[in-house]
GUKEMI-569236 format. One record per residue (C-alpha): x, y, z. Coordinates in pm, whole numbers, plus 50000, padded with zeros to 5 digits. Layout:
BEGIN
XYZ;...
# end
This chain:
BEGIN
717556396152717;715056417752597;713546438552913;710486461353003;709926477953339;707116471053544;704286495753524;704656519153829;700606515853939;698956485153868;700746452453790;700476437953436;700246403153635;696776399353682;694036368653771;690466369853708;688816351353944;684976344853850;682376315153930;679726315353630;679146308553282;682856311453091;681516339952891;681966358753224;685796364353168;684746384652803;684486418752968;687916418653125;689666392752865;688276411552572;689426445852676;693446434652750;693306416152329;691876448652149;693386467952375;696696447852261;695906446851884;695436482951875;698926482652075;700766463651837;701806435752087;701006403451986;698356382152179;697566348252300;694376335052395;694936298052547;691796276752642;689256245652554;688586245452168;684416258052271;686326292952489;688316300852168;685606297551959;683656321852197;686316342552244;686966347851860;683176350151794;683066379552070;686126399451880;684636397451565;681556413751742;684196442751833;684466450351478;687796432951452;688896406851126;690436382151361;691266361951035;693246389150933;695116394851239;695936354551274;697446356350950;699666386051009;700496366051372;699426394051566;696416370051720;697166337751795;694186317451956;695546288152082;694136246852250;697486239152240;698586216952547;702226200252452;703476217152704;702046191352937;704396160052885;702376130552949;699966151253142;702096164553426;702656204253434;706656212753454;706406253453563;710056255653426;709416242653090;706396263453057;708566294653154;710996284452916;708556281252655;706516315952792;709806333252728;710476320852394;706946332452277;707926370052401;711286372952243;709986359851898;707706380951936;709886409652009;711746400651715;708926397151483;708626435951561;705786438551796;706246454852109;705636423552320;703136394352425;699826400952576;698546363452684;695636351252871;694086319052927;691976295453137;694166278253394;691746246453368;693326241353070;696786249753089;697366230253387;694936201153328;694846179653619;694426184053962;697546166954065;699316197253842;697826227254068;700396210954344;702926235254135;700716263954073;702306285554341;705706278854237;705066286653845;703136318553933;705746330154171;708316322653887;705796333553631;705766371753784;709986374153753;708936371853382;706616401353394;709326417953570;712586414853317;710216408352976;707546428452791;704496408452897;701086414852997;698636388153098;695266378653287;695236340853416;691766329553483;690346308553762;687046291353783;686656289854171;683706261454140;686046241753897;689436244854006;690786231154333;689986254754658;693946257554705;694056268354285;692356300554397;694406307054757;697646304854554;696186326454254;695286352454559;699226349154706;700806349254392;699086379054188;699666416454308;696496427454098;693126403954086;689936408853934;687116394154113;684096390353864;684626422153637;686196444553968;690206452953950;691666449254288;694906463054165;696456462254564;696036425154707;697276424555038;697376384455003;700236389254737;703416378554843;706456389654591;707966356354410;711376357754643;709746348054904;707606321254781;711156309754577;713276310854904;714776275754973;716956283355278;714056280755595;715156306755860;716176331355556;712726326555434;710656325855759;712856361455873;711776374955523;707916365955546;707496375655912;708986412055772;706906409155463;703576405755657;704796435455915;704676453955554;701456443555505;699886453355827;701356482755824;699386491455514;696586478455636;697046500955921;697446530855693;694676524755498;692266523655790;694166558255895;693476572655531;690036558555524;689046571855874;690516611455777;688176606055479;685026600055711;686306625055939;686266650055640;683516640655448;681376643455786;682616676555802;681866686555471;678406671555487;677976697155809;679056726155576;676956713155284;673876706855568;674406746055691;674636759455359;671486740355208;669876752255494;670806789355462;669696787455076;666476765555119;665346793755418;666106820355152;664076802854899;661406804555136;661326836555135;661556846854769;658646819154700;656556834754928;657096866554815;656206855154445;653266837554616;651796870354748;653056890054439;651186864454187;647936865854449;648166903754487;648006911454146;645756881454045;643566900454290;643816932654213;643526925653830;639546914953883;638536950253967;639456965953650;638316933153460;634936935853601;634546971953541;635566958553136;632846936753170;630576952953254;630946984353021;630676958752762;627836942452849;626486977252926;627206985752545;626266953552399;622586955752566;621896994852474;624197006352221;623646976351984;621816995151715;624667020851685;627377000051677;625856980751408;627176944651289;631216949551263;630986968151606;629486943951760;631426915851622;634396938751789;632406943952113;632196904952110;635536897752054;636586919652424;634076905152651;635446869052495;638806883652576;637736892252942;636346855953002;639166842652926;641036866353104;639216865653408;639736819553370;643256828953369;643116846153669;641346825653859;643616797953758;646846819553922;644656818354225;643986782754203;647626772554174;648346799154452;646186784254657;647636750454632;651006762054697;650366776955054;647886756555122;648046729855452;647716692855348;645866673055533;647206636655456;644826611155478;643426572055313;641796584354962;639926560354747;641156572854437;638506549454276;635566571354397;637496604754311;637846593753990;634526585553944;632976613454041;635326631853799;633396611953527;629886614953657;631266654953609;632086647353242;629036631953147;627246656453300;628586681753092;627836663252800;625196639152785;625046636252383;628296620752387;628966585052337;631876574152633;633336545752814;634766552453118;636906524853287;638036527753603;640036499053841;638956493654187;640786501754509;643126526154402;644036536754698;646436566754788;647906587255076;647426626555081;644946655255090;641676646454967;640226674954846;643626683254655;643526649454506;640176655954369;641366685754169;644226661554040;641526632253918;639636660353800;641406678153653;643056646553519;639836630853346;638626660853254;641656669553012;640966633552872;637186640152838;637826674152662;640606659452439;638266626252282;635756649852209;636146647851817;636316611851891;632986585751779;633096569652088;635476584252406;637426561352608;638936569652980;640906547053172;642036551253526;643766524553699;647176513353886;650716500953714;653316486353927;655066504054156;657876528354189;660066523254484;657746524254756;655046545854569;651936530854355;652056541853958;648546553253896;647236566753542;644716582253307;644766572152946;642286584552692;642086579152288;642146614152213;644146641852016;647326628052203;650266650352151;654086653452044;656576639452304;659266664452194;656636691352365;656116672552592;658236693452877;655296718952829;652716703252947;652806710053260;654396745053208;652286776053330;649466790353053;651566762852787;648906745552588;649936722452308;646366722552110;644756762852034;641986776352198;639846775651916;640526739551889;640206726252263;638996755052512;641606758252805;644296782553019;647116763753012;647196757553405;645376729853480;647996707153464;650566729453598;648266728553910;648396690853892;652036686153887;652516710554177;650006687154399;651786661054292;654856670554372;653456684054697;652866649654741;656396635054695;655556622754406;656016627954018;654086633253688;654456624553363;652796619153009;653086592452713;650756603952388;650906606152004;648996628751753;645726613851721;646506585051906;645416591952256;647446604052539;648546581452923;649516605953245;651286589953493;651706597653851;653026586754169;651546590554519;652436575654880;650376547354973;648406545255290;
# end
């Protein structure tokens, strides 16, 4: 007798028990064959001539020659049904047979038989399922004493309801759909479902379910010390997160003040620039001559732009600690006046500005506008170079519980490998002599945003325009 000890954690007896289209078996059948193959124990696939078709279709899709490995009889896919004399199932014979298959196999030097098949088949008939119980139970002595491994399947809308209530007794390890149970407390071992002597047998099941309820009763024990100690460490985890989140608190606010203080205190000196340069410009212009004033222009450029970057850091400071105010905002009217703004600015310029009605929003209105400003303004600075501008603000599905909202443009676009810096502080993807700009418009947008609850993001390509997304509550 050629023997191979059970596995010591889940059984290599296994059903699959699923209710759909027979292709559902593939993700647990497919797994035990290449898993097999790659093994070297030979395997058995045994079902209707349409599953082995599928079934060998779906290996070769694995990257596997199944030709190959049916003529070196390490694959044998099988529609074979002699075993069924004159249509009635004999459990014995089939054993008989079963065991024959692993000790040629043995003896054709593979280290055993890995089988699976649709029990449909196999048994045939309804009247056969009568003996289900007793072949499984005799079917799992072989999986003790031989090296086999196997997954018997069960249709439970084809087979007979009391098919699937003996598959559940018989197996210690079931998969339900493409889930391993790989303890079944409906499992009863094959001794007792084999016992032929009545009061021997009863004595041995009523000890056999004390077993079982005593695991039951140890796995509620197990499973309520869990609770007990994940509540505990979600107390721990609560008072630390707290600790850290009050500490944060602190450091942003000092940041806050630091970034105001010296945004601040840096418009002094900038002024006093400023004005010395103007001072120069207007009464030293003569001396200075062309190059020096070409230099002299170059710093008071310098101190605009300066003095935009620092009242930017003021701007994003002041969304920070500002109070919202959450209210209904008609983000069609905010967006509109965003592009009266635009044209404004610009009335040579050829545009079409589309914008969807009743896009509607919860937050802070007056923060919001700076977002839909900002927003449309990017996209009216970025078509510039365009022949005719087009803006688009409108509404796309939803996320969870939040509306999608968005402003798309056919602009200069951008990269999406740079794209993590849009919304970076003073990080501009175009140069200034190119598009005019700080770098913290957006930066402001995406902390409002976030202020919010919600998120930002951007879709673009060079030359091809650029979409922002972003989420907000809903009223």
């Amino acid at each position: 007798m050629h023997t191979h000890p059970a596995s010591p954690d889940i059984s290599r007896h296994k059903c699959l028990i699923y209710d759909g289209h027979p292709s559902e078996q593939l993700p647990v059948v497919l797994p035990l064959l290449v898993d097999g193959l790659e093994k070297n124990w030979r395997c058995l696939y045994l079902g209707n001539p349409e599953m082995v078709q599928m079934v060998d279709t779906a290996l070769v899709g694995k990257g596997l020659d199944t030709k190959r490995e049916v003529e070196k009889g390490a694959l044998l896919l099988s529609s074979d049904r002699s075993h069924l004399a004159g249509g009635r199932f004999d459990p014995q014979a089939m054993i008989d047979g079963l065991v024959s298959l692993i000790d040629t196999a043995v003896d054709d030097g593979f280290e055993g038989l890995c089988a699976t098949g649709d029990m449909r088949w196999e048994l045939g008939d309804d009247r056969n399922f009568d003996r289900l119980l007793e072949y499984e139970a005799m079917l799992e002595q072989v999986f003790r004493d031989r090296p086999l491994r196997g997954i018997c399947q069960y249709h439970r809308d084809v087979l007979p309801a009391r098919a699937i209530r003996d598959a559940l007794v018989a197996h210690r390890s079931t998969y339900v759909g493409a889930a391993l149970n790989s303890d079944n407390l409906f499992y009863m071992p094959p001794e007792l479902i084999l016992e032929t002597v009545d009061s021997e047998r009863q004595a041995k099941q009523g000890e056999w379910m004390c077993q079982q309820i005593i695991r039951v009763l140890d796995a509620e024990q197990r499973r309520d010390r869990a609770l007990q100690d994940l509540a505990e460490l979600n107390h721990d985890l609560e008072r630390r997160v707290g600790e850290r989140t009050a500490e944060l608190e602190v450091a942003m606010r000092q940041l806050e003040s630091f970034s105001y203080s010296v945004s601040h205190d840096l418009r002094a000196p900038l002024r006093a620039i400023g004005s010395f340069a103007d001072i120069l410009a207007e009464d030293f212009s003569a001396a200075l001559g062309g190059e020096g004033m070409s230099h002299l222009e170059r710093v008071r450029g310098n101190v605009r732009r300066m003095g935009e970057l620092i009242e930017g850091m003021l701007t994003l400071s002041r969304v920070v600690k500002s109070e919202l105010t959450r209210v209904p905002v008609d983000l069609t009217e905010l967006a509109e006046e965003a592009a009266r703004e635009a044209r404004e600015s610009d009335t040579s310029r050829s545009a079409e500005f589309v914008i969807h009605r009743g896009l509607l929003a919860l937050g802070d209105r007056a923060l919001l506008r700076a977002v839909l400003g900002n927003l449309v303004g990017n996209a009216w600075k970025f078509s510039s170079r365009q022949e005719r501008t087009r803006i688009e603000v409108g509404q796309r599905g939803m996320e969870g519980a939040h509306p999608v909202f968005y402003v798309k443009d056919n602009g200069a676009g951008f990269d999406m490998q740079y794209a993590e810096k849009l919304f970076a502080v003073f990080q501009r993807l175009h140069s200034e002599e190119e598009y005019p700009g700080t770098g913290v418009g957006l930066a402001t947008v995406q902390r409002i945003i976030e202020r919010h609850g919600g998120r930002i993001w951007a879709v673009g390509k060079p030359n091809a325009g650029a979409t922002f997304f972003f989420t907000l509550p809903q009223p």
